[in-house]
Kinemage of the C-alpha trace (Angstrom):
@kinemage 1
@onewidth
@group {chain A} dominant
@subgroup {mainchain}
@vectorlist {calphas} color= white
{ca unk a 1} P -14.549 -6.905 -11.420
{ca unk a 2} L -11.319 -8.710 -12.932
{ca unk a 3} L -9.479 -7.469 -15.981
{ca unk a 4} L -8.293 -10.063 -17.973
{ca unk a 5} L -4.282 -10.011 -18.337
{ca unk a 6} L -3.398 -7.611 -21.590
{ca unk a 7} L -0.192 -7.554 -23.735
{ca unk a 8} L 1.766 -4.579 -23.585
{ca unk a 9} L 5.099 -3.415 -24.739
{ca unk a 10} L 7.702 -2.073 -22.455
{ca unk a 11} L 8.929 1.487 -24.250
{ca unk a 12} L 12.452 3.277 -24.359
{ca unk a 13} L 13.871 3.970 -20.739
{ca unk a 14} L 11.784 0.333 -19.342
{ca unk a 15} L 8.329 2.210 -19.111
{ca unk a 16} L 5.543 0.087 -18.587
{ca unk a 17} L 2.110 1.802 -19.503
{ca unk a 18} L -1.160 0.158 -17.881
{ca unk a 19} L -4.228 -0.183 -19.707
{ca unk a 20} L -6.784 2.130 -18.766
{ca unk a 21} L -9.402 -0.266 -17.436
{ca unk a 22} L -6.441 -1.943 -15.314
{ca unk a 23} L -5.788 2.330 -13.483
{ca unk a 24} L -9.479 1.932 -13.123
{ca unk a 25} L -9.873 -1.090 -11.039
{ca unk a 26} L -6.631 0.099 -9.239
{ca unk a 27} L -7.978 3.350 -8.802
{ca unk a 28} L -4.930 5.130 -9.622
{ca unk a 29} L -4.439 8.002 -12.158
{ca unk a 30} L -1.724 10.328 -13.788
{ca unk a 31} L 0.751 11.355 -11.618
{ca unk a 32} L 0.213 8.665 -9.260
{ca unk a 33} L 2.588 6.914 -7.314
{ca unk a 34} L 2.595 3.245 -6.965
{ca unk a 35} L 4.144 0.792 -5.019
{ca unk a 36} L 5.816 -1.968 -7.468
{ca unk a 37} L 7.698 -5.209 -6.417
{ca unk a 38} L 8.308 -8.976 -7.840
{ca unk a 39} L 6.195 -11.572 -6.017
{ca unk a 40} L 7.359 -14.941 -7.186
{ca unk a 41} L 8.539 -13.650 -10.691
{ca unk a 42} L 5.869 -11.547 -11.365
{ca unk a 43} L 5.886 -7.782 -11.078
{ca unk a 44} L 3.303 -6.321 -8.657
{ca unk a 45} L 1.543 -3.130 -8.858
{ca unk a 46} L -0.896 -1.626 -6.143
{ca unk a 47} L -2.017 1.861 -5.430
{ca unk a 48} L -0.207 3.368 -2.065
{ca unk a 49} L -4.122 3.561 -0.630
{ca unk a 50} L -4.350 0.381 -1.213
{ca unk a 51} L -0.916 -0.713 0.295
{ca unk a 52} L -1.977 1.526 3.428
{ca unk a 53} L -5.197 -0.377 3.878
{ca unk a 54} L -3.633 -3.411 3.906
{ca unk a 55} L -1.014 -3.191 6.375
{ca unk a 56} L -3.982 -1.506 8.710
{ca unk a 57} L -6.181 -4.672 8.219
{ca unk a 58} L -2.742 -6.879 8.889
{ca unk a 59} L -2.490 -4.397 12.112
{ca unk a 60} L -5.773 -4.583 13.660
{ca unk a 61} L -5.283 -8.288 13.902
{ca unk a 62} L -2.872 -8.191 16.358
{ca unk a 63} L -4.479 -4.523 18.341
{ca unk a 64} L -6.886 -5.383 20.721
{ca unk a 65} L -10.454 -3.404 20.320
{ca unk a 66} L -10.584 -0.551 21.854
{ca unk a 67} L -7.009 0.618 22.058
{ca unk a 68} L -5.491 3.455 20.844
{ca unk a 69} L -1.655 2.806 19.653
{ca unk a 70} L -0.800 7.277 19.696
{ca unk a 71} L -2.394 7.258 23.186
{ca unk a 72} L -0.476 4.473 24.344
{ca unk a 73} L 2.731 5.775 22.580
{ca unk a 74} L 2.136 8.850 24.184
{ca unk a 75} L 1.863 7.654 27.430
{ca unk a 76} L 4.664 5.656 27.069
{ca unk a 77} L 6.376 8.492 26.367
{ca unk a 78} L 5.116 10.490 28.985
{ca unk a 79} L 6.600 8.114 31.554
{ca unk a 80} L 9.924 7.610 30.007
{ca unk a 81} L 10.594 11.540 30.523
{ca unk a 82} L 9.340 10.815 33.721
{ca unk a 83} L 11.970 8.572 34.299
{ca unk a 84} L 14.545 10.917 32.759
């Protein structure tokens, strides 16, 4: 479900405050933190979850199925002290 873009005022120390339905779809809530940046002049705001889940999707693209990245970092370690 979409929100359609709101006005709202920025208030005394550049505080932005979200409309409620907007926390909602981002699923984010008092005390929150957020991740913000500027994407092509606009400001950006996503929910850390949601940041997390995307960089994991972007990930699995390039993992092939089936392996385990700590069990290969482990191993990897494992032979460096070898080494050592």
């Amino acid at each position: 479900m979409q929100v359609e873009a709101q006005r709202v005022k920025i208030v005394d120390g550049g505080k932005l405050v979200i409309p409620a339905s907007m926390r909602r779809q981002l699923g984010i809530g008092t005390g929150d933190t957020v991740l913000v940046d500027v994407d092509n002049g606009e400001l950006r705001v996503r929910s850390v979850t949601r940041a997390i889940e995307r960089a994991r999707a972007i990930l699995r693209k390039h993992i092939p199925e089936g392996t385990g990245l700590a069990d290969e970092l482990i191993a990897d370690r494992r032979r460096e002290a070898e080494r050592e």
